[in-house]
N, C-alpha and C positions, 0 to 999 in steps of 0.2 A: 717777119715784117711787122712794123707797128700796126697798131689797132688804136680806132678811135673810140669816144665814150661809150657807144653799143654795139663794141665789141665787133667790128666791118674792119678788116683788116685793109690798111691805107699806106699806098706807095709812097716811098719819101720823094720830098720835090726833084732831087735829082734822077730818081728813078722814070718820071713820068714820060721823058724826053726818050728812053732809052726803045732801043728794038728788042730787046728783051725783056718785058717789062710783061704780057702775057704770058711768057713764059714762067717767070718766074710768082707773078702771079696762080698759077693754076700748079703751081707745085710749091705753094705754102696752103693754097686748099686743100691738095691733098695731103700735105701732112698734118695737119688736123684731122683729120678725118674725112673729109667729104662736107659736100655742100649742107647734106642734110646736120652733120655735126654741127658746121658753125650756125646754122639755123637755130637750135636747139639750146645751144649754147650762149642767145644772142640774149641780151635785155628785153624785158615788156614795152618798155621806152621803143624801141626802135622797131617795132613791132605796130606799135600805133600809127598811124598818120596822122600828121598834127596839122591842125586849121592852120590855111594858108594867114597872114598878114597882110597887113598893107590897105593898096586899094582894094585889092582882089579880097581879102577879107571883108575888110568895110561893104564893099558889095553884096557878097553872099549876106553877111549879118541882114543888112537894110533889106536885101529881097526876102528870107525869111520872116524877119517883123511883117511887110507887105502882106505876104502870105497869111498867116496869121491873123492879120485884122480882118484881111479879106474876109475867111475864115468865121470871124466873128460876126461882123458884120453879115453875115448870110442865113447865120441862126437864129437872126431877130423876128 
């Protein structure tokens, strides 16, 4: 099965549709090794969670500055 940039082994699109598709799925994990192999074996990349974007970013950003002055403001 292909694998994507951190190394997450990914169905091809015709695959996705199919009834066997777990199946075959869970018997490319195991011939790697097991879950914990392709763990092990995965990038630091895809390991990380990466800040959301977007709104949802913009938000969290602005609530933390908030914070922060709050923060500030309370040491005076």
């Amino acid at each position: 099965m292909p694998r994507d940039e951190n190394g997450i082994i990914q169905p091809q699109e015709d695959c996705r549709l199919c009834d066997y598709l777990r199946d075959c799925l869970q018997t490319a994990v195991a011939a790697c090794g097991g879950v914990d192999e392709i763990k092990s074996n995965t990038s630091p990349a895809a390991e990380k969670s990466e800040k959301p974007g977007g709104i949802v970013g913009a938000l969290l950003r602005w609530s933390e500055r908030k914070r922060a002055a709050q923060r500030g403001k309370s040491n005076d």
